[in-house]
C-alpha positions as CSV (number, residue, x, y, z in Angstrom):
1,X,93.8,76.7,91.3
2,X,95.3,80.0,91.2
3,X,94.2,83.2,92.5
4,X,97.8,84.7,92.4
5,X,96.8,87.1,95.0
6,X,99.6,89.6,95.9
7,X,100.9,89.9,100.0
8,X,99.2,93.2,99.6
9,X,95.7,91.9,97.9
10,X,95.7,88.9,100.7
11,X,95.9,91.1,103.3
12,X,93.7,93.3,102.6
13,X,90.9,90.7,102.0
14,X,91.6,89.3,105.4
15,X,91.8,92.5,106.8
16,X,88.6,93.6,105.6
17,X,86.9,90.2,106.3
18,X,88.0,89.6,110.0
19,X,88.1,93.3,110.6
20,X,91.7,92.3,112.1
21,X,94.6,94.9,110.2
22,X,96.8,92.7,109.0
23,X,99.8,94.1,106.5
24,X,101.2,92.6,104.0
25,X,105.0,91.7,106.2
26,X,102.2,89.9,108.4
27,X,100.7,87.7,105.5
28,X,104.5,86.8,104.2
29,X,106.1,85.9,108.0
30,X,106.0,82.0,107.9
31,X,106.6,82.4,111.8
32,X,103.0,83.9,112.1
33,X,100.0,81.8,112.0
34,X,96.5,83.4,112.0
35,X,96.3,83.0,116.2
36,X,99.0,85.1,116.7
37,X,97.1,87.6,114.2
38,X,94.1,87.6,116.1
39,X,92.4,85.8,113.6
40,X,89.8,83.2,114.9
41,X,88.1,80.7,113.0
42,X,85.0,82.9,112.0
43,X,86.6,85.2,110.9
44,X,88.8,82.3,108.2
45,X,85.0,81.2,107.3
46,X,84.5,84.7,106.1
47,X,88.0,85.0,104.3
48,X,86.8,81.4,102.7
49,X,83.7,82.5,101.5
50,X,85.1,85.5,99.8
51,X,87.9,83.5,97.9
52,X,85.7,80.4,97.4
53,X,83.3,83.5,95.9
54,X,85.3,85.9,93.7
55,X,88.6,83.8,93.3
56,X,87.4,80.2,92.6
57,X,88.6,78.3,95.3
58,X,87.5,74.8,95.6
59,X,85.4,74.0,98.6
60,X,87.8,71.8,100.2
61,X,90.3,73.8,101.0
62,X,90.6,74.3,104.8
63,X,91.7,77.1,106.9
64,X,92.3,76.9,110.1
65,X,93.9,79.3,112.9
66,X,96.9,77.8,113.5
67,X,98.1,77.9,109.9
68,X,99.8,80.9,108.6
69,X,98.9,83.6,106.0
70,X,101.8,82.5,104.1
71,X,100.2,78.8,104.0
72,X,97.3,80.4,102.1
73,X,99.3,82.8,100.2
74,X,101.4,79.9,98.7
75,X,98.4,77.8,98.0
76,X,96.6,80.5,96.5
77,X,99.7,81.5,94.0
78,X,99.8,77.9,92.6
79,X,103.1,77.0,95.0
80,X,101.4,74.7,97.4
């Protein structure tokens, strides 16, 4: 799987999904998990859908809010 969404692209799909700003320093920061974002688990279900939708990511990958952007970021780029 690869999406080989940018820190810029990723964060302004969970930005506009969660309706939470999040910038692209925020997605890359492996200190910050999606908690300290102010990202709750609906809104991951809604960041799911649209990558499991327009970027063809499998249905069992898992989000939840204690990982961090970066997590996803590295996954989604092929490096997880």
């Amino acid at each position: 799987m690869e999406a080989n969404l940018s820190p810029v692209d990723l964060a302004a799909l969970i930005s506009r999904c969660t309706g939470v700003v999040v910038t692209a320093g925020q997605v890359t920061d492996p200190r910050l998990t999606f908690d300290d974002l102010g990202v709750d688990s609906l809104g991951l279900m809604g960041v799911l859908g649209e990558l499991r939708r327009d970027h063809g990511i499998p249905p069992d990958v898992d989000l939840r809010p204690d990982r961090s952007p970066r997590e996803l970021l590295s996954l989604l780029s092929g490096r997880a």
